[in-house]
PLY file of the C-alpha trace (Angstrom):
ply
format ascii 1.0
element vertex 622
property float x
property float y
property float z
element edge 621
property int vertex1
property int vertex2
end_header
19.94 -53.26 5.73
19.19 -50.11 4.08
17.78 -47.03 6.28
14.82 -44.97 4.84
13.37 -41.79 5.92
10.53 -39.32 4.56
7.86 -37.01 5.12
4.20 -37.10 3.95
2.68 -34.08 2.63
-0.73 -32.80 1.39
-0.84 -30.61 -2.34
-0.63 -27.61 0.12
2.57 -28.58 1.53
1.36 -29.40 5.04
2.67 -32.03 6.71
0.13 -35.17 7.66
0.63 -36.93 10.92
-1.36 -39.94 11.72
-0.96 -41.12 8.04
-0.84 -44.64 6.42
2.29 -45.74 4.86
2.34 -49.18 3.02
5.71 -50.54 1.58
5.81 -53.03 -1.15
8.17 -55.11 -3.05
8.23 -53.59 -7.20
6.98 -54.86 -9.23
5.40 -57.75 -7.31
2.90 -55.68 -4.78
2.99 -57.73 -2.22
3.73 -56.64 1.21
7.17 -56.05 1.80
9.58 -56.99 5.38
10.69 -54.08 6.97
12.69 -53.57 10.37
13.54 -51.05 12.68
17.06 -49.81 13.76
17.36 -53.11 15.95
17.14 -55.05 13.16
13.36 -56.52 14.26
11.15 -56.35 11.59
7.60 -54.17 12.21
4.45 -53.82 11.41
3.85 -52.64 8.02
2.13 -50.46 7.13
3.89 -47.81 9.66
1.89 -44.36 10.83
3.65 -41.25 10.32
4.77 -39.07 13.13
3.33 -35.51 14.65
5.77 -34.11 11.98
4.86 -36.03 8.97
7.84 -38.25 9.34
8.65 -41.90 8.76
11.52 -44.17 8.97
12.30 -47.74 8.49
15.14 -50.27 7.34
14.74 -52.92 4.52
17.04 -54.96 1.51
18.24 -53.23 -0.82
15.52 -52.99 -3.76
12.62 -51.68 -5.26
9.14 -50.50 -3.66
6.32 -48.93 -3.95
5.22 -46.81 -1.31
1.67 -45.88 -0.63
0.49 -43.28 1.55
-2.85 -42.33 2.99
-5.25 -40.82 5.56
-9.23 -39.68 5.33
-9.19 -36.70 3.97
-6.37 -36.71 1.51
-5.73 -37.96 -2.01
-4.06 -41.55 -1.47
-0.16 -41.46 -3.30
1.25 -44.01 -4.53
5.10 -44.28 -5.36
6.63 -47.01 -7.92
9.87 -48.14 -8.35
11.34 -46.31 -5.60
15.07 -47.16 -5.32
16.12 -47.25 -1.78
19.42 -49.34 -2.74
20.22 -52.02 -4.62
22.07 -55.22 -4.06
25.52 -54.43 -3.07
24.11 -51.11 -2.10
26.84 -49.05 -0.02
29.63 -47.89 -1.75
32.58 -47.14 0.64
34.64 -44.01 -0.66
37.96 -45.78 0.64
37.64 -48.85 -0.94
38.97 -49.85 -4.25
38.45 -48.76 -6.92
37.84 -45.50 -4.96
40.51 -45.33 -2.36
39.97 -42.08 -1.03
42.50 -41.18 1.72
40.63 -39.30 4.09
44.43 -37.76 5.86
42.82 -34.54 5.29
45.58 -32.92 3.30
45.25 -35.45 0.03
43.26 -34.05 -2.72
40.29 -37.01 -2.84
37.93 -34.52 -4.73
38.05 -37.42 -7.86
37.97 -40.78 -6.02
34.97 -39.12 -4.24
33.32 -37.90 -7.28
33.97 -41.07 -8.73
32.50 -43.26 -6.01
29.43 -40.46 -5.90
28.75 -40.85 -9.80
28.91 -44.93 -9.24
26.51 -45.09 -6.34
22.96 -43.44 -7.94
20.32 -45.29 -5.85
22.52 -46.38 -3.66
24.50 -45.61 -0.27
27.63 -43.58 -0.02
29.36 -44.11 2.75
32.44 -41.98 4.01
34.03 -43.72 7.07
35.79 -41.47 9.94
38.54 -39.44 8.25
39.25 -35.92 7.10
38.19 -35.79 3.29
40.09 -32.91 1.43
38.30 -31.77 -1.85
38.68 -28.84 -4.17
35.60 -28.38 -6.03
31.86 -30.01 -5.05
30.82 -33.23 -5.12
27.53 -34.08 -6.72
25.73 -36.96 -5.75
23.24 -38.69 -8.03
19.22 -39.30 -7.98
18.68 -41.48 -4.54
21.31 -41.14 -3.06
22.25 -41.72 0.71
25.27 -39.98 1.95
26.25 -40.84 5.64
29.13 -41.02 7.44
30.26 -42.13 11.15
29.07 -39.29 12.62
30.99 -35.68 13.24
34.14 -37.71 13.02
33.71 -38.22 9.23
34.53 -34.79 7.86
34.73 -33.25 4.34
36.62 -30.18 4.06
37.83 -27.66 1.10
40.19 -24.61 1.13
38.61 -23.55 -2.25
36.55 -20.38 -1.42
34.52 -20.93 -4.39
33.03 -24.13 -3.92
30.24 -25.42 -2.13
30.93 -28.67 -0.58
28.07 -30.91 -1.88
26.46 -29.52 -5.05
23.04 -31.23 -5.24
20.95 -31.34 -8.28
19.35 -34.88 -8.45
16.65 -35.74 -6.41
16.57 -37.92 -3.59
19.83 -36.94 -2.11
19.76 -37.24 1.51
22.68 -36.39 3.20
23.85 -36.93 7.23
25.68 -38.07 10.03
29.35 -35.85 8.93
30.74 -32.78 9.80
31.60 -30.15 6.82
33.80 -27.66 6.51
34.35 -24.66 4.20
37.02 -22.02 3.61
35.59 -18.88 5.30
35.90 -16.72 1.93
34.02 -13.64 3.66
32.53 -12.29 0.00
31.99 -15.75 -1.72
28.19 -16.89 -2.03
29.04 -19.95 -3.55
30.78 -21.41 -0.28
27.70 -23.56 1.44
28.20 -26.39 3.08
25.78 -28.23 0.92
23.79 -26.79 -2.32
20.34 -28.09 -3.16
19.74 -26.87 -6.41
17.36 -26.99 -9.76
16.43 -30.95 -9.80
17.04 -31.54 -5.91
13.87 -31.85 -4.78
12.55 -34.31 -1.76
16.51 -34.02 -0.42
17.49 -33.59 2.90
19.91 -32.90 5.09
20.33 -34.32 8.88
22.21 -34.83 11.88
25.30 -33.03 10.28
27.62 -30.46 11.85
28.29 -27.55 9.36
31.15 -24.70 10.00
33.67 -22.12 7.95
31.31 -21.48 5.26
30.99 -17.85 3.64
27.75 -17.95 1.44
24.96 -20.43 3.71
25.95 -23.20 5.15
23.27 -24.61 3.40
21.32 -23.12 0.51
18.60 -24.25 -1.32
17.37 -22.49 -4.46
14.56 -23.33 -7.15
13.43 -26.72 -5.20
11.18 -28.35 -3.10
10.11 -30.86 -0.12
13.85 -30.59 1.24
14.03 -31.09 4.72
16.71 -29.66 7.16
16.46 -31.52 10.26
18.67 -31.48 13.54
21.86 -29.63 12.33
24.22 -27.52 14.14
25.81 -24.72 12.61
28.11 -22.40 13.76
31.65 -20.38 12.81
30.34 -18.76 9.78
32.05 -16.00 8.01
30.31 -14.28 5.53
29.37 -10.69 5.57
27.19 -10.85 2.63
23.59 -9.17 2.61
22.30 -13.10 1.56
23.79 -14.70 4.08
22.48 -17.10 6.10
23.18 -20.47 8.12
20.04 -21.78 6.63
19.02 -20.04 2.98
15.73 -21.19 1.44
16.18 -18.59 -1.46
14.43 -17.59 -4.87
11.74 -20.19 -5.87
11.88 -22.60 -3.06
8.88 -24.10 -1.84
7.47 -26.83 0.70
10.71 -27.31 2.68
10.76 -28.54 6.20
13.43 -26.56 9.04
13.29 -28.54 11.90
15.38 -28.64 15.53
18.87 -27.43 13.98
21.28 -25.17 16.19
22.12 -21.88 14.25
25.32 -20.42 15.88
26.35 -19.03 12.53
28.48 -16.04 14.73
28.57 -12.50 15.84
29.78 -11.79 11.97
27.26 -13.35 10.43
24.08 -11.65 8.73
21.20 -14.25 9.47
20.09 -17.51 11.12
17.66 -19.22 8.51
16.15 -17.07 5.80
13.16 -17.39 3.49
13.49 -15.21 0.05
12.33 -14.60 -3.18
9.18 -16.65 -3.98
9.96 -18.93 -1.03
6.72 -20.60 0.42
4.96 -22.98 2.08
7.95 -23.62 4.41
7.66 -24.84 7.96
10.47 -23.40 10.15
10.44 -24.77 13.43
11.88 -25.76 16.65
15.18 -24.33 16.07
17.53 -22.74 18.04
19.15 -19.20 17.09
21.93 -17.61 18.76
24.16 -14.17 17.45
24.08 -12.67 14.32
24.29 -9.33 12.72
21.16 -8.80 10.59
18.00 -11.05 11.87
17.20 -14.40 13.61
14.66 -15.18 10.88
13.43 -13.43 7.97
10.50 -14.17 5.88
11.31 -11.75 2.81
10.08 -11.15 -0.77
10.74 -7.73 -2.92
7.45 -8.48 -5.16
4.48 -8.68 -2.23
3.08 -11.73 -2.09
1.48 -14.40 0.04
4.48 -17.09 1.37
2.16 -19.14 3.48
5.51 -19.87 5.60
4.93 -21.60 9.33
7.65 -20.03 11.72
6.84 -21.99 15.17
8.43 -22.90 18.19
11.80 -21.70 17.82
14.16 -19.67 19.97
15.81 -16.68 19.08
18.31 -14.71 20.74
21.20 -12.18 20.62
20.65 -10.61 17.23
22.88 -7.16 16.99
21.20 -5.00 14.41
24.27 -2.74 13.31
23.80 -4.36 9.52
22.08 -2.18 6.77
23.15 0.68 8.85
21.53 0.23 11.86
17.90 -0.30 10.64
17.79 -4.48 11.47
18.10 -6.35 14.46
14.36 -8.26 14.47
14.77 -11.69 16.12
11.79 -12.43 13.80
11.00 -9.93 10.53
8.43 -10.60 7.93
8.11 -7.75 4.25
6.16 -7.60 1.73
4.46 -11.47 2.58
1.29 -12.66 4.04
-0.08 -15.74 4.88
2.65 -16.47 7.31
1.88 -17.46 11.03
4.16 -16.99 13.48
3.69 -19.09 16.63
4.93 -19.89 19.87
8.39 -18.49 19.56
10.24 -17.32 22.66
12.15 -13.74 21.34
14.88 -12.23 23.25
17.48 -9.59 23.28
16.97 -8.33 19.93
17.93 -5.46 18.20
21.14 -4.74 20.81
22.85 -2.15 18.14
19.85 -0.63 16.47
19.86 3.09 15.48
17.13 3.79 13.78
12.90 3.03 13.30
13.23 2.84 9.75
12.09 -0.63 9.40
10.53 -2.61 12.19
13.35 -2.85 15.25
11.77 -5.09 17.46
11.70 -8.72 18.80
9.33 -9.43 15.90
8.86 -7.12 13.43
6.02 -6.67 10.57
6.87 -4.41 7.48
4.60 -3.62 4.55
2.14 -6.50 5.96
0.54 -8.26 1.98
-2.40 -10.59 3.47
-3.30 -12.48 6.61
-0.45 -12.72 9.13
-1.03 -14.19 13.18
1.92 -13.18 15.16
0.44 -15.73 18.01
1.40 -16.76 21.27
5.02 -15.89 21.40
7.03 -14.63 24.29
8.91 -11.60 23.62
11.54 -10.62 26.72
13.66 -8.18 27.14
14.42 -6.90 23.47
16.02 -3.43 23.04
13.34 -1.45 20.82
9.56 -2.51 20.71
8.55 -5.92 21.73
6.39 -6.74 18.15
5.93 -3.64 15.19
3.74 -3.62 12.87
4.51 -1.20 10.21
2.43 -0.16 6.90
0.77 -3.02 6.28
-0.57 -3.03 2.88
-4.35 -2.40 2.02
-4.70 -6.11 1.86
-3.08 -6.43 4.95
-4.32 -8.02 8.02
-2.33 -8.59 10.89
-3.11 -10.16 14.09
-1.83 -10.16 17.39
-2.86 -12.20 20.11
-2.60 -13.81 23.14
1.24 -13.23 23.08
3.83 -11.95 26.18
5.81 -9.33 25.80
7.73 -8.00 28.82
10.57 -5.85 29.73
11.29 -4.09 26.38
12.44 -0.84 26.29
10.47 0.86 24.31
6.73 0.58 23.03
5.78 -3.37 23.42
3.52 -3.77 21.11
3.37 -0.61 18.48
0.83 -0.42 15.10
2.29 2.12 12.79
0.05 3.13 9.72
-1.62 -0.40 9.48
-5.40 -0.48 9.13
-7.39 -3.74 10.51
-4.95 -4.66 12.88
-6.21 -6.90 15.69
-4.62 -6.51 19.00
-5.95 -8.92 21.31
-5.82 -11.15 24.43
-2.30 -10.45 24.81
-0.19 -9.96 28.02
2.06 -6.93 28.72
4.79 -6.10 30.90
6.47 -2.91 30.49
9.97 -2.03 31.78
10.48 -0.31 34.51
12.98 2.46 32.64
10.84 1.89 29.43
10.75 5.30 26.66
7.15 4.69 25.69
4.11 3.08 25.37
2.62 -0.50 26.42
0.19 -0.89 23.17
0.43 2.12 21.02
-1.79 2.43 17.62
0.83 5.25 16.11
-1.05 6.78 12.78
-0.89 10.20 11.15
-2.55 12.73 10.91
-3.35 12.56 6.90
-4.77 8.94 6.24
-7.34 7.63 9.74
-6.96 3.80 10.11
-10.13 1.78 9.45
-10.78 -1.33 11.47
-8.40 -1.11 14.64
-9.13 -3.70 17.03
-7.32 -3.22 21.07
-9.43 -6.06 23.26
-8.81 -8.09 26.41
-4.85 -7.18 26.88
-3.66 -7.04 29.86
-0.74 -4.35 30.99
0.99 -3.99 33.69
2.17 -0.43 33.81
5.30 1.37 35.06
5.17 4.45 32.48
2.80 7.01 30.41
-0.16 5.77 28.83
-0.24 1.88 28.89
-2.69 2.01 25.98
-2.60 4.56 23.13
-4.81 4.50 20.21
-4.90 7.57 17.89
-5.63 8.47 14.56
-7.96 5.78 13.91
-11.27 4.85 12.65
-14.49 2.30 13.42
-12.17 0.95 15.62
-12.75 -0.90 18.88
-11.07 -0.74 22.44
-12.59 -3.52 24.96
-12.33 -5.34 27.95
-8.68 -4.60 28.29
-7.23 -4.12 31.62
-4.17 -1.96 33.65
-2.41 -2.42 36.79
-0.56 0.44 37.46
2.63 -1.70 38.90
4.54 1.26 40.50
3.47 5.20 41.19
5.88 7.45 39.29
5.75 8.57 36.32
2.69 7.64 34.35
0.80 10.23 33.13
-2.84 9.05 31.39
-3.44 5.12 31.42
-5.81 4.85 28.07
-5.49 7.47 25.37
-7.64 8.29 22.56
-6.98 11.15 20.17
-7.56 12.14 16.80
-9.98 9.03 16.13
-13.44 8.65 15.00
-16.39 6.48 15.07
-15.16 3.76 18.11
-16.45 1.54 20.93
-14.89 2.14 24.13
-16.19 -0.47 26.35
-15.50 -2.41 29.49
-12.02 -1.40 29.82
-10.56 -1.71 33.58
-8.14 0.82 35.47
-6.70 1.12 38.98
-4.05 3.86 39.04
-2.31 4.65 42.16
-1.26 8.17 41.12
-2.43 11.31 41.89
-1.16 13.30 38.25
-2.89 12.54 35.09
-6.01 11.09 33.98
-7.29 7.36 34.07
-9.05 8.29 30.05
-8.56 11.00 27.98
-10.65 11.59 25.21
-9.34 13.86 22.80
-10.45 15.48 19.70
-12.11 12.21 18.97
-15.64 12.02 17.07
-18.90 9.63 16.99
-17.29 7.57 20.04
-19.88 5.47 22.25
-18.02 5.30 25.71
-19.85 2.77 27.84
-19.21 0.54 30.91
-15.50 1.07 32.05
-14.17 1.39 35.17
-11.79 3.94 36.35
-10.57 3.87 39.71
-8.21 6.14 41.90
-6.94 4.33 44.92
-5.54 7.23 46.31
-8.91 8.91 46.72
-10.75 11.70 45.40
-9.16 14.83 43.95
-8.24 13.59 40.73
-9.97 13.99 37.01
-10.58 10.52 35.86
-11.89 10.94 32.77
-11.14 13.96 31.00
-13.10 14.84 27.68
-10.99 17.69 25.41
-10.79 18.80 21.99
-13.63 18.89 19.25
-15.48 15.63 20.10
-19.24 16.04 18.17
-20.98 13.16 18.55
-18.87 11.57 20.97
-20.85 10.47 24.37
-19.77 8.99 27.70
-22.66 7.50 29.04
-23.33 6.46 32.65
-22.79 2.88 32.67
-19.15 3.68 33.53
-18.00 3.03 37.16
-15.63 6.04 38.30
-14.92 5.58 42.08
-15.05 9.41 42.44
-18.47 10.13 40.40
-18.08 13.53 40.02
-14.27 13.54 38.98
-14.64 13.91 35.14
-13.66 16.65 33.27
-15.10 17.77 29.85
-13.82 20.96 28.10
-14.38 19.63 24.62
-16.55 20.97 21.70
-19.73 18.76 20.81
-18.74 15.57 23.47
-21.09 15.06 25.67
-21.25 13.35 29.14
-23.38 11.56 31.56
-22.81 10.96 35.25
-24.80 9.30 38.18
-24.21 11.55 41.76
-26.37 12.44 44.70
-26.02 16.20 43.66
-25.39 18.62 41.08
-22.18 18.85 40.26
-19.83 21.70 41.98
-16.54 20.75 40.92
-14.46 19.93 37.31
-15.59 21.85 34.21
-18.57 20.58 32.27
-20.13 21.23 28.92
-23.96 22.20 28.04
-25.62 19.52 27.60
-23.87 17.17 30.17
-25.93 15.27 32.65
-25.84 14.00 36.26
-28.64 11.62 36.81
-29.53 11.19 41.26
-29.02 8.18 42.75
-30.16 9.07 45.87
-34.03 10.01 44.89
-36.88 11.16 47.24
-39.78 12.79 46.66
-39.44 16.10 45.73
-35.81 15.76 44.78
-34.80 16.31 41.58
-34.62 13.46 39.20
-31.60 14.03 37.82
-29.24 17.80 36.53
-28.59 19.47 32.76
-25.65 21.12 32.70
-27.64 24.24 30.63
-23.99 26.95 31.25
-20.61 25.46 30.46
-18.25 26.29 32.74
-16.44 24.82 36.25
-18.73 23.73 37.47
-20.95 25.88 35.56
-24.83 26.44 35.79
-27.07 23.19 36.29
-30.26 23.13 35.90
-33.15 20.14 37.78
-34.56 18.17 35.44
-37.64 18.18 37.82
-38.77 16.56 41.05
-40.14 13.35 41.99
0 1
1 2
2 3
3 4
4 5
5 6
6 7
7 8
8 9
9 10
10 11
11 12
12 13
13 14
14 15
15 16
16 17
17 18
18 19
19 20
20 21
21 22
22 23
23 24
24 25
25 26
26 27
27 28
28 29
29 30
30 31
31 32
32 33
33 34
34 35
35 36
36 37
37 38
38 39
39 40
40 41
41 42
42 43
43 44
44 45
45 46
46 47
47 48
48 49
49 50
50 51
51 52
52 53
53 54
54 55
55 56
56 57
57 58
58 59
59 60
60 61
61 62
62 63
63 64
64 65
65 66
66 67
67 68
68 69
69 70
70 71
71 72
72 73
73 74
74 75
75 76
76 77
77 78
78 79
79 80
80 81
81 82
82 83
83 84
84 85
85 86
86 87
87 88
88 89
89 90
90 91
91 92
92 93
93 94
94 95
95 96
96 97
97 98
98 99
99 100
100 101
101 102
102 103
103 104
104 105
105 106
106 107
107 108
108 109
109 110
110 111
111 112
112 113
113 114
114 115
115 116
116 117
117 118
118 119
119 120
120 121
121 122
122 123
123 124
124 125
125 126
126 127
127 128
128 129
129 130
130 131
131 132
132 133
133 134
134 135
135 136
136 137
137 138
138 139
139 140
140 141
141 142
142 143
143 144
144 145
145 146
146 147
147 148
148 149
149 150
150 151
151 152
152 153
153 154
154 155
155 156
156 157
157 158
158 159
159 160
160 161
161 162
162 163
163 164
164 165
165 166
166 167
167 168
168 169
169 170
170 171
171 172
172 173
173 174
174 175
175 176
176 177
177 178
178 179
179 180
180 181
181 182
182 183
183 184
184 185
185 186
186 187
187 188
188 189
189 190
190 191
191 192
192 193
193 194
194 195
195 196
196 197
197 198
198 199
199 200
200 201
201 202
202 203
203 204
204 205
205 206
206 207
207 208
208 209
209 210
210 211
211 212
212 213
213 214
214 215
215 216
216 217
217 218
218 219
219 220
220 221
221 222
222 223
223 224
224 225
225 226
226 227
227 228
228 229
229 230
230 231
231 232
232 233
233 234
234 235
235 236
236 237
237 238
238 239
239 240
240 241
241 242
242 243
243 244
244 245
245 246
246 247
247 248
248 249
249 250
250 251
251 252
252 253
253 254
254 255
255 256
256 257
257 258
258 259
259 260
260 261
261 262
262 263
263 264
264 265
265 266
266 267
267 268
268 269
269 270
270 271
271 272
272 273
273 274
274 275
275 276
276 277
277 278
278 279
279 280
280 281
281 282
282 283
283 284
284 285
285 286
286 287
287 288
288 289
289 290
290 291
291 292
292 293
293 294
294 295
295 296
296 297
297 298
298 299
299 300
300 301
301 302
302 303
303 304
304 305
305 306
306 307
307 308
308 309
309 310
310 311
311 312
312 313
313 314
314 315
315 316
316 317
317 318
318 319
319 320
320 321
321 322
322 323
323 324
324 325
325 326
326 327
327 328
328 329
329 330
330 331
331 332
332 333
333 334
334 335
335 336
336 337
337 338
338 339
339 340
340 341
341 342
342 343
343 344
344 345
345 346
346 347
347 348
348 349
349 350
350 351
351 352
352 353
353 354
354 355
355 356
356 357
357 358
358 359
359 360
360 361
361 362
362 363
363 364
364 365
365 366
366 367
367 368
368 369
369 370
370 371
371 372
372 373
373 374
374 375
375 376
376 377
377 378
378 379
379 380
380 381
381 382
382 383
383 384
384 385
385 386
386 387
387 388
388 389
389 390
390 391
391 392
392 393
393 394
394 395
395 396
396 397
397 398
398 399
399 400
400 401
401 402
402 403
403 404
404 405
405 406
406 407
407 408
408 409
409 410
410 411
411 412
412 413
413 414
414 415
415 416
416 417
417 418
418 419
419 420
420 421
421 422
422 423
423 424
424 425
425 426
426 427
427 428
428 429
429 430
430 431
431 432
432 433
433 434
434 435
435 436
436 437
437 438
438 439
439 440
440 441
441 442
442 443
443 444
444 445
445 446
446 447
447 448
448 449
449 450
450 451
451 452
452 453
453 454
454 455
455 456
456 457
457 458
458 459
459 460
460 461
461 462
462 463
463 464
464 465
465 466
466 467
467 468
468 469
469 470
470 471
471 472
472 473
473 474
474 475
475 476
476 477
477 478
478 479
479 480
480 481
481 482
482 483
483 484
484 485
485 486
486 487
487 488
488 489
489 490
490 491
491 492
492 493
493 494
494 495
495 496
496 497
497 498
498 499
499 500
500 501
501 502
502 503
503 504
504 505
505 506
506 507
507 508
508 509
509 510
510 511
511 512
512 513
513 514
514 515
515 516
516 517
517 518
518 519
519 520
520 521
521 522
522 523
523 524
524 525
525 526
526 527
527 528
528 529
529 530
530 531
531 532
532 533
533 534
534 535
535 536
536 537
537 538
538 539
539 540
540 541
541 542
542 543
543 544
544 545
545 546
546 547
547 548
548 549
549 550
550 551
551 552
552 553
553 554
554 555
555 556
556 557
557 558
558 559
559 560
560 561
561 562
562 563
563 564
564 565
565 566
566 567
567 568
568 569
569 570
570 571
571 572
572 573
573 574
574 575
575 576
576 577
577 578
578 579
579 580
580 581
581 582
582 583
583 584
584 585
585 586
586 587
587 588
588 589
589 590
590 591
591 592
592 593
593 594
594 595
595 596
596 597
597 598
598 599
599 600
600 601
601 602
602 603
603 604
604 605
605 606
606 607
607 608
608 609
609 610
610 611
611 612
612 613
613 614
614 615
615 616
616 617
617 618
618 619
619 620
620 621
């Protein structure tokens, strides 16, 4: 029996579950006999997996191979190969003979059995198989072996072990093992290369390499599926356990084990025109420069799916001290990253250059959703978002991030950035913010979005947003976790032309303010409430700096009415109290409307004399 394995995709690239796949005999058409691993024969046609995938067993022969769903162009396949009679060539026997003692040189008999078994199996029993330059499989081929105990191994630096550049090669079930030349790119454990496309690689143990342990470059539709790497040498900038670099498109990373080492730059990495990739489920321990990158130097949308994997334990100390993201997207868009549980990141990081944080956005090109990840315990800022580009728009939402040192989720110079839903921890010794818009002073940000987050607050000024512009902060929440330290719990400077709605506050401290407003223009601020557990005594809301146009209206819920400040220029407030106010400093035209009316009380007070309290004057009597 011959094993087969694939995975359906639509023209974007996207796998299809739930699909149709019908195998027939070539040329005949008619319905072929297929089995399963038992050797039972199934139902045919067979319905792809939640990945895309399907597998079967069959003779030796031709098919054709026809795959469907509603919805999607219907593909049909001829003459596909998948063996032929007398299909598995065995590398040890005649005329072959490789040894497999793993100190014989067996670089020609394999080569030789390789070039002899095109559309067909190559199969290299348990042994140690000693070559000194690649081996390069032909179109349809199936390499396989008895597991890790089949093993191909060179002490050639400069040589990848499998050079790839026919289609159809799928490779699995060996370990391989390079030669752990530290400055040698060309050292991978395998090499899918110009010609290689719908290849793949499975179920294979790779170590020693220097370059990738496996690299693909200018191809497509190869899959990488349930590997484990780890022991990896190189230092190069490339580097990479898994490398889907320069013109590489549509390739599936699935469930492999990245342990490339403490020396070693990064776990998988996407480069250089490399799109439509879905990277996912994988695990990634220690390395130097980043868990994954999604990277181009020409901007660009990727379209790349980076979901469900775990990343841990990357160092930072490479490109002098400036990397250390356990996830890190430049210059692309189009890429979602989803459901990813992010840890101790960035553990040797010096420096903000880039984007030091558990996931990190840099120079943001289209549409990105950084969604529903957990980010713990990372040594800089949980997720950064750094200059994204004028056709940049990120979102964040309904992700955790808890326990990071510094600012957990941070917006630096990045206009229509959407901040929502999302659930925040801080750390107890944390050096800044919880969310923290971060512009300057010369360029205002247009479209910044801070809804429904909720923070949970051991330091200064949970939520942050300055420098920005028609921007929106709503129904977001803070639980001051501990007294100490915390100064102001939401913070607006420096901003124009915003809603400030619905927001929630109970703050246990007696220092600081609940809201500031400062120096911020054409603001509505509506429906919030600010409480102070510990009583009255305390400004809640303080109103400072030139603020024309900018009104707090009375629909906000302060537990001590009269416990708002406003020394600003052109802001103007509104208050509901059962008397004037004789307390705080107010501004003309401020106004304190009676809830306790009679007749012949006063309606409601105009604040005609700034001052503290100043002079206020009745409105007029009931």
């Amino acid at each position: 029996m011959q094993y087969f394995s694939d995975v359906v995709q639509d023209r974007n690239g996207n796998v299809v579950s739930s699909a149709s796949v019908l195998v027939k005999n070539y040329p005949a058409l008619t319905t072929a006999t297929i089995y399963d691993s038992t050797g039972a024969s199934i139902a045919n046609p067979i319905t792809t997996s939640s990945d895309g995938e399907y597998t079967f067993y069959c003779v030796p022969g031709a098919y054709t191979i026809v795959t469907s769903k509603s919805g999607i162009t219907t593909k049909t396949r001829s003459n596909v190969i998948i063996g032929t009679p007398g299909a598995t060539i065995n590398i040890k026997e005649p005329p072959y003979s490789a040894v497999g003692d793993g100190t014989t040189d067996d670089t020609a008999a394999i080569q030789a059995a390789a070039t002899a078994a095109v559309g067909k199996g190559l199969y290299f029993p348990s042994g140690t198989y000693l070559i000194t330059s690649a081996i390069s499989p032909g179109a349809n081929t199936r390499v396989y072996g008895d597991g890790w105990t089949t093993v191909l191994k060179t002490t050639t630096i400069s040589t990848h072990l499998f050079s790839v550049t026919a289609a159809g090669v799928h490779i699995r079930d060996m370990k391989l093992l390079g030669a752990n030349g530290s400055t040698e790119i060309n050292n991978s454990g395998v090499y899918f290369g110009s010609g290689s496309d719908h290849g793949s690689i499975e179920r294979c143990e790779l170590t020693g390499m220097a370059g990738s342990a496996i690299l693909c470059s200018a191809t497509s539709y190869i899959t990488i599926k349930n590997n484990y790497i780890h022991g990896l040498a190189g230092s190069l900038g490339n580097s990479a356990d898994i490398s889907l670099y320069d013109t590489v498109s549509n390739c599936i990373v699935d469930g492999n084990i990245c342990l490339g080492g403490t020396t070693y730059q990064t776990g998988i990495l996407l480069q250089l025109t490399s799109t439509d990739h879905k990277v996912t489920n994988n695990y990634i321990g220690a390395h130097v420069r980043y868990g994954i990158i999604d990277y181009d130097v020409t901007p660009r949308n990727t379209n790349n799916l980076i979901q469900g994997n775990t990343v841990k334990d990357i160092d930072g100390s490479a490109l002098s001290g400036t990397s250390g993201a356990g996830i890190y997207l430049e210059a692309v868009g189009g890429t979602k990253v989803i459901g990813n549980y992010v840890t101790n990141t960035n553990i040797s990081t010096t420096t903000e250059t880039l984007a030091p944080a558990g996931i990190g956005i840099n120079n943001a090109y289209g549409e990105i959703l950084i969604s529903n990840n957990v980010v713990f315990a990372c040594n800089w800022h949980g997720i950064d978002v750094v200059s994204a580009a004028s056709t940049g728009r990120v979102t964040v939402t309904n992700n955790t991030v808890e326990n990071c040192i510094k600012t957990s989720i941070l917006v630096r110079n990045s206009a229509y950035t959407k901040v929502t839903g999302n659930t925040v921890t801080q750390n107890s010794s944390a050096t800044d913010r919880g969310i923290y818009f971060n512009e300057t002073a010369t360029t205002l940000r247009k479209g910044q979005i801070c809804s429904g987050n909720q923070v949970y607050a051991y330091k200064t000024r949970p939520i942050h947003m300055e420098y920005a512009d028609t921007f929106v902060c709503s129904g977001n929440n803070i639980v001051i976790v501990a007294a100490g330290p915390t100064l102001e719990g939401y913070v607006f400077d420096n901003s124009k032309q915003g809603a400030i709605s619905g927001n929630v506050i109970d703050s246990l401290v007696n220092t600081g303010y609940a809201m500031i407003i400062s120096a911020t223009t054409a603001t509505r601020v509506s429906g919030n409430t600010l409480i102070n557990t510990t009583g009255a005594g305390r400004t809640l809301l303080q109103v400072t700096g030139t603020c024309t146009g900018t009104f707090v209206d009375s629909s906000n819920y302060l537990s001590s009415p009269i416990d708002v400040g406003n020394g600003s220029t052109g802001g103007r407030v509104e208050i509901t109290h059962t008397g004037a106010p004789a307390v705080r400093t107010w501004a003309v035209g401020d106004r304190c409307i009676n809830i306790a009316p009679s007749v012949g009380a006063a309606k409601a007070w105009t604040c005609t004399t700034a001052g503290t309290p100043g002079t206020w004057t009745s409105e007029g009597n009931l």
